[in-house]
C-alpha positions in Angstrom: 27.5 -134.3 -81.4 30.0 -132.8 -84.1 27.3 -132.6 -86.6 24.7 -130.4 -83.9 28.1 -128.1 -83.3 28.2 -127.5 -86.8 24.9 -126.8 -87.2 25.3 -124.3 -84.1 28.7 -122.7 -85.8 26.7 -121.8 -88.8 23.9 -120.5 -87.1 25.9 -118.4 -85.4 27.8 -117.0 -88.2 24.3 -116.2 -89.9 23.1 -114.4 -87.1 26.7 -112.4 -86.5 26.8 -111.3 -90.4 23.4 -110.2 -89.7 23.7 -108.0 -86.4 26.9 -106.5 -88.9 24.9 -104.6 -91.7 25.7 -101.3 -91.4 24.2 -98.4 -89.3 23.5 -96.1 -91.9 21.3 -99.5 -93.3 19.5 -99.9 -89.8 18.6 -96.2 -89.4 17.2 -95.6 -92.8 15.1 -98.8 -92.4 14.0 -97.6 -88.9 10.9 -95.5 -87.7 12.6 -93.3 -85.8 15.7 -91.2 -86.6 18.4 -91.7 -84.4 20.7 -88.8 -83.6 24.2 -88.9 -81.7 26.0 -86.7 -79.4 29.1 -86.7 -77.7 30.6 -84.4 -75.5 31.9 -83.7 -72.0 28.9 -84.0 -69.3 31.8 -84.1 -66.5 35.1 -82.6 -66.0 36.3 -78.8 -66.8 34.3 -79.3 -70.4 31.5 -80.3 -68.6 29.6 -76.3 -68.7 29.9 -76.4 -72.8 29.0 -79.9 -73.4 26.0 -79.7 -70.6 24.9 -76.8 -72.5 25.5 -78.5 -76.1 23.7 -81.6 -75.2 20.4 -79.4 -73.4 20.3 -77.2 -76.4 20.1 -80.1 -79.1 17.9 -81.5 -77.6 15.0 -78.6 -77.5 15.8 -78.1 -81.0 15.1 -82.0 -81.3 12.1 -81.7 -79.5 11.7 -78.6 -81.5 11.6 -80.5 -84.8 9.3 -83.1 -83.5 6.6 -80.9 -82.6 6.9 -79.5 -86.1 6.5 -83.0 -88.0 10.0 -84.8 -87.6 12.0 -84.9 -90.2 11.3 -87.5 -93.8 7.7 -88.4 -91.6 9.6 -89.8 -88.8 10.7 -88.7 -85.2 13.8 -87.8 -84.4 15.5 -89.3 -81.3 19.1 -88.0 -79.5 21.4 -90.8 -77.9 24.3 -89.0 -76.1 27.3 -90.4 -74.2 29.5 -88.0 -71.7 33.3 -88.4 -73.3 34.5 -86.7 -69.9 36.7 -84.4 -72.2 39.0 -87.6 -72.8 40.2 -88.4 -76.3 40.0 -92.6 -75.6 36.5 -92.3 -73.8 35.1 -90.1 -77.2 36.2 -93.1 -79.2 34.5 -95.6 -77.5 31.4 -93.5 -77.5 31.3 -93.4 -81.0 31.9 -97.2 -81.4 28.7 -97.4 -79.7 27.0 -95.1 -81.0 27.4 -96.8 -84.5 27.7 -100.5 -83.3 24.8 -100.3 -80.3 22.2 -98.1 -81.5 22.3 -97.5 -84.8 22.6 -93.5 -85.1 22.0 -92.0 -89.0 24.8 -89.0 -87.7 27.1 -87.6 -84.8 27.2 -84.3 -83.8 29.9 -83.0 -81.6 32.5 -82.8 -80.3 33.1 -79.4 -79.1 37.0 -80.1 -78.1 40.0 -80.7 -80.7 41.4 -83.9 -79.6 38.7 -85.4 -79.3 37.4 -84.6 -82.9 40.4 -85.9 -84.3 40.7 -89.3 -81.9 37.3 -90.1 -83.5 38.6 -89.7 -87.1 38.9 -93.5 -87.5 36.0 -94.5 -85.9 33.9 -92.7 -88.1 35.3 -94.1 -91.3 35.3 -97.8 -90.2 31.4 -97.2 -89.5 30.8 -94.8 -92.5 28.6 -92.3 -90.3 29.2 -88.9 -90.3 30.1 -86.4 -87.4 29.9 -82.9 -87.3 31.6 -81.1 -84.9 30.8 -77.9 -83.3 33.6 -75.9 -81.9 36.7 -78.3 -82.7 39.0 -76.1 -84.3 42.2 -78.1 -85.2 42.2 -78.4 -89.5 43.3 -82.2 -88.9 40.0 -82.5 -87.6 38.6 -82.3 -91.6 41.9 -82.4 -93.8 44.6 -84.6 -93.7 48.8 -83.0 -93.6 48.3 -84.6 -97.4 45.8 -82.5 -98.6 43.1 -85.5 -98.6 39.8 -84.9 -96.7 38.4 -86.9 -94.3 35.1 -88.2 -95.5 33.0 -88.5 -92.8 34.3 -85.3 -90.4 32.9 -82.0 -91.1 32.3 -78.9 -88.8 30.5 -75.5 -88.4 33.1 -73.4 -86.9 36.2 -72.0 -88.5 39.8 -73.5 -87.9 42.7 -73.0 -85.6 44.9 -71.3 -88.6 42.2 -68.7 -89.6 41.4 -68.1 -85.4 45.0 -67.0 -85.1 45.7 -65.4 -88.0 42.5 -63.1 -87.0 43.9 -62.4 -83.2 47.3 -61.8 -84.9 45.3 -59.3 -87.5 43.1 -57.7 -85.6 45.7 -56.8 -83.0 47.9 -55.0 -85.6 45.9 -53.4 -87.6 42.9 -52.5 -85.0 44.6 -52.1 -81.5 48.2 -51.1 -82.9 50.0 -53.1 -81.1 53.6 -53.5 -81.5 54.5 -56.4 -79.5 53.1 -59.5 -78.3 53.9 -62.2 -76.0 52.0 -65.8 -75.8 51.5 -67.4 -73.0 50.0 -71.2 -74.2 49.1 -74.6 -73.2 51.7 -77.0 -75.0 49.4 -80.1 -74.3 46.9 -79.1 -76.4 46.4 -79.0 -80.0 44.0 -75.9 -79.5 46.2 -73.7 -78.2 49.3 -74.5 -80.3 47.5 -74.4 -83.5 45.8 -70.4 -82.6 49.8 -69.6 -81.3 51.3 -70.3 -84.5 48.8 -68.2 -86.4 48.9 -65.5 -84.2 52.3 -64.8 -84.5 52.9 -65.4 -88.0 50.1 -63.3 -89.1 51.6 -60.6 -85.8 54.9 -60.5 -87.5 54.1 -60.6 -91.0 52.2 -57.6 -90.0 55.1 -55.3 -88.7 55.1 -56.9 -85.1 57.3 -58.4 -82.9 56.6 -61.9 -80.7 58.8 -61.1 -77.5 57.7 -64.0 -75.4 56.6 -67.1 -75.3 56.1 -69.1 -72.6 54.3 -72.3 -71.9 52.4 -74.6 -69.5 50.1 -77.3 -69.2 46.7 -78.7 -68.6 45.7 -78.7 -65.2 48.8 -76.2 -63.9 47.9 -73.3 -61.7 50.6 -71.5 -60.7 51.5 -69.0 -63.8 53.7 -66.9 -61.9 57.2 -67.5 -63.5 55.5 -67.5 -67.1 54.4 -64.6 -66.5 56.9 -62.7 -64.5 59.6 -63.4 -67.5 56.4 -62.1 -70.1 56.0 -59.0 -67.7 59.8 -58.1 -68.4 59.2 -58.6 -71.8 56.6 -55.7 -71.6 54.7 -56.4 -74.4 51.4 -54.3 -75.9 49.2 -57.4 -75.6 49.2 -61.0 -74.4 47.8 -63.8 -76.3 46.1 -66.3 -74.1 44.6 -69.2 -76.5 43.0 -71.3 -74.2 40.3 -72.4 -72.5 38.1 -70.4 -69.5 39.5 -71.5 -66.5 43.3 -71.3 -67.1 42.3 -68.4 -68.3 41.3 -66.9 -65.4 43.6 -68.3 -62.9 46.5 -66.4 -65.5 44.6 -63.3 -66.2 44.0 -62.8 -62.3 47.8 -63.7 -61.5 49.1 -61.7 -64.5 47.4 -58.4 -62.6 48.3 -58.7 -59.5 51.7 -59.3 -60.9 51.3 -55.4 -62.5 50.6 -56.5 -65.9 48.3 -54.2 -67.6 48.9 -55.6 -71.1 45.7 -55.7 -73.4 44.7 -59.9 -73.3 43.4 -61.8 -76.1 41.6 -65.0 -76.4 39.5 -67.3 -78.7 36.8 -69.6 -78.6 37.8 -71.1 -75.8 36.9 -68.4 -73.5 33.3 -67.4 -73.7 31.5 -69.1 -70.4 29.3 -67.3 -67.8 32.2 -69.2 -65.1 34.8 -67.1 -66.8 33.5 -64.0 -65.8 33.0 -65.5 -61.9 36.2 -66.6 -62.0 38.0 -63.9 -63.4 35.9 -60.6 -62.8 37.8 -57.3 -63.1 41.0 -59.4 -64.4 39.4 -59.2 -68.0 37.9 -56.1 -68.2 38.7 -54.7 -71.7 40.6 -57.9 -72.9 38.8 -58.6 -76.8 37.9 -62.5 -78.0 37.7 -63.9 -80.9 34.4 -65.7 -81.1 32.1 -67.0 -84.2 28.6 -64.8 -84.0 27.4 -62.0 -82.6 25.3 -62.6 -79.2 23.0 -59.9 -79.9 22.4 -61.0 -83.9 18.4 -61.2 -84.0 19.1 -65.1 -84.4 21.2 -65.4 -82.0 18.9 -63.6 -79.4 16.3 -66.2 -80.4 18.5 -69.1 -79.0 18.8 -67.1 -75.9 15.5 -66.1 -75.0 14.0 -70.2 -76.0 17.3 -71.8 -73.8 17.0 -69.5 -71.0 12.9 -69.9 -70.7 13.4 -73.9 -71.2 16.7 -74.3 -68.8 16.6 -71.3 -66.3 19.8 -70.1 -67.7 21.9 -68.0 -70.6 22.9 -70.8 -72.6 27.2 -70.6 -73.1 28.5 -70.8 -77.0 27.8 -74.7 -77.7 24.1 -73.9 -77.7 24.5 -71.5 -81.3 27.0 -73.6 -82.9 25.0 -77.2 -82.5 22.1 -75.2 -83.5 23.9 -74.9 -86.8 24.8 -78.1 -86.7 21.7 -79.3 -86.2 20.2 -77.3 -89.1 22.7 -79.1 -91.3 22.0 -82.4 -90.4 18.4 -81.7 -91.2 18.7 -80.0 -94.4 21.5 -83.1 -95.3 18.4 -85.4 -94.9 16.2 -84.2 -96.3 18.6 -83.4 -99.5 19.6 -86.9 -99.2 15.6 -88.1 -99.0 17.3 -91.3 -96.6 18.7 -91.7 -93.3 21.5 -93.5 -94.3 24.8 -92.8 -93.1 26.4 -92.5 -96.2 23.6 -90.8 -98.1 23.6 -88.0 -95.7 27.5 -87.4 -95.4 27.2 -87.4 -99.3 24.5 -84.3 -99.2 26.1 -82.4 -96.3 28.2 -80.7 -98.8 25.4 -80.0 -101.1 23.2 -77.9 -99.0 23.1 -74.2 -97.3 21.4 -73.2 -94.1 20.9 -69.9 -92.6 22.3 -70.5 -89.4 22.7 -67.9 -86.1 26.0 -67.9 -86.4 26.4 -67.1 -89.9 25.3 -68.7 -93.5 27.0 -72.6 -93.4 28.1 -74.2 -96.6 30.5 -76.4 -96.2 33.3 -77.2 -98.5 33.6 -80.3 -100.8 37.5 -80.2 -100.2 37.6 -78.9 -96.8 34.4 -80.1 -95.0 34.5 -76.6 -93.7 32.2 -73.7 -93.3 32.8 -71.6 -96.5 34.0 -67.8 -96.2 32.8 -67.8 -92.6 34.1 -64.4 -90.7 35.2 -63.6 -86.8 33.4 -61.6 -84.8 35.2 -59.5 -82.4 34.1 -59.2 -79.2 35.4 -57.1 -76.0 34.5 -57.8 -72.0 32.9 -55.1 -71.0 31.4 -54.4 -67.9 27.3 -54.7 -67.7 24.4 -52.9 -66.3 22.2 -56.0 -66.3 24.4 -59.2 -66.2 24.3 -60.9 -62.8 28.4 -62.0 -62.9 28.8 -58.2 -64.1 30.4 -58.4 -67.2 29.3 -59.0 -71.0 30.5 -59.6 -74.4 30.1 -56.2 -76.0 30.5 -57.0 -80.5 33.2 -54.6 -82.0 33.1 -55.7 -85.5 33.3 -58.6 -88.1 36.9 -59.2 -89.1 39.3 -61.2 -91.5 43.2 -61.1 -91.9 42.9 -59.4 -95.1 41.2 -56.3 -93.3 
């Protein structure tokens, strides 16, 4: 009996070191290409990532129909994170552990793109996230980069210090106040850019009031920021706070200019918020009516029925990088392909990606400025009309 269990033990220890060989082993062994995605398919999130995970996969499709990538098809495995920071983690475990996947793409949120940070080095697969902002997401408070995190948008730092910039220098504005989620890394990281950049321009921060995830009454924030009186009001966060403040702050008699960032563009803002954010400007990464970007519009609206929200132009880019990383890398291993992703350049709607060997970041990628106008031909009424391409250094 002791000599069969030791016979068993051993067996099982051969098969276990076998079912551990690496993902980025399995998927460049296998015939089909194995994609990952993760993202919030419920909760507030739930518009972007539903939108994010629809778009990659036409352009997966996409890609098929022309040939696949290396001779083989390509095939997306996507979990829903739910917007939670734990549930992301998890999602990647399996995504590496359980089915093998060559890359990640996504998140679209912050915390959840740093959660994931150690995840993604224990498995040696890389992620690229789409509009995760926060610089820890790519570079540690050392200087270090993380090797297997990478994105396509810009950062927090340079988000704010273009709101901060562009309300100096382009509206005049002479005062500020911030109203800002203090449970989020998002909205803290744009706040201290924007008024650094504000005041190191000649203006003056004369509120700042906070609040967090989930609150809907803004009222006392804002009645101290409306005694304040400032020129414009900095709202860095995401669509639906956003409209529950912009629509309190105006029937409170605020008619300060508002600001925002990439948190706001969704079609539900403009339902939500209507007339409340007529005029106020964004901060966004592309131009909607770009040639390339009206390409993504017209093929996600014939295939879905709808205008596709942001995710759908940055994943593209991501998704373009990925490729290109293969192919450069001639392998779908893990390791191979977070090697290339530096080494290549794409052409992407939202702007020319090449990302940084010490950053991990998109390289001298600009702002577009956007205002909310009102619209002729949009159902909800409003539109994003593009003002002009702007850095801090303007």
């Amino acid at each position: 009996m002791k000599k069969l269990l030791s016979v068993l033990l051993v067996l099982i220890m051969v098969f276990s070191m076998a079912a551990c060989g690496s993902s980025g082993e399995d998927a460049a062994e296998s015939d089909v290409i194995k994609v990952g995605w993760i993202g919030a398919l419920t909760g507030d999130q739930a518009p972007w990532g539903t939108c994010e995970s629809q778009a990659l996969q036409m352009y997966i499709d996409q890609q098929n129909e022309a040939g696949g990538v290396l001779g083989k098809k390509l095939e997306l495995v996507k979990y829903d994170t739910k917007g939670d920071a734990n549930e992301s983690v998890n999602a990647v475990k399996r995504l590496i552990a359980n089915d093998k996947v060559c890359a990640i793409l996504g998140p679209n949120a912050s915390a959840a793109a740093i959660a994931i940070k150690g995840a993604l080095n224990e498995g040696k697969v890389p992620d690229i996230a789409t509009v995760a902002t926060n610089p820890d997401i790519t570079v540690n408070n050392d200087g270090s980069v993380n090797a297997f995190n990478f994105r396509v948008c810009f950062t927090d730092p340079y988000q704010g210090a273009v709101a901060g910039g562009y309300a100096a220098d382009e509206l005049g504005a002479k005062t500020a106040a911030v109203l800002y989620d203090v449970a989020s890394d998002y909205s803290q990281g744009f706040t201290q850019f924007f008024v650094e950049t504000f005041e190191a321009k000649g203006g003056k921060v004369v509120a700042q009031e906070g609040f967090k995830s989930g609150d809907t009454d803004f009222r006392p924030q804002l009645t101290k920021i409306k005694e304040a009186d400032p020129d414009v009001i900095l709202m860095p966060y995401f669509y639906k706070e956003v409209a529950l403040s912009a629509n309190q702050a105006r029937d409170l008699g605020i008619d300060a200019i508002l600001m925002g960032g990439d948190g706001w563009p969704s079609d539900t803002l403009f339902e939500m918020a209507g007339d409340a954010i007529n005029g106020s400007y964004v901060v966004n990464h592309f131009d909607y009516n770009d040639p390339a970007a009206s390409e993504v519009t017209a093929a996600y609206t014939e295939e879905y029925g709808s205008a596709p929200e942001i995710n759908a132009y940055m994943v593209h880019d991501a998704f373009q990088v990925l490729i290109a990383a293969i192919e450069k890398a001639g392998s779908a291993d893990s390791e191979a392909i977070a090697a290339a992703l530096t080494q290549v350049e794409v052409a992407g709607v939202t702007g020319t990606i090449k990302l940084g060997e010490d950053t991990h970041d998109p390289v001298g990628k600009e702002a577009a400025i956007q205002q909310i106008v009102p619209s002729d031909s949009a159902a909800d009424g409003y539109e994003y009309k593009f003002i002009m391409r702007y850095t801090p250094e303007n």
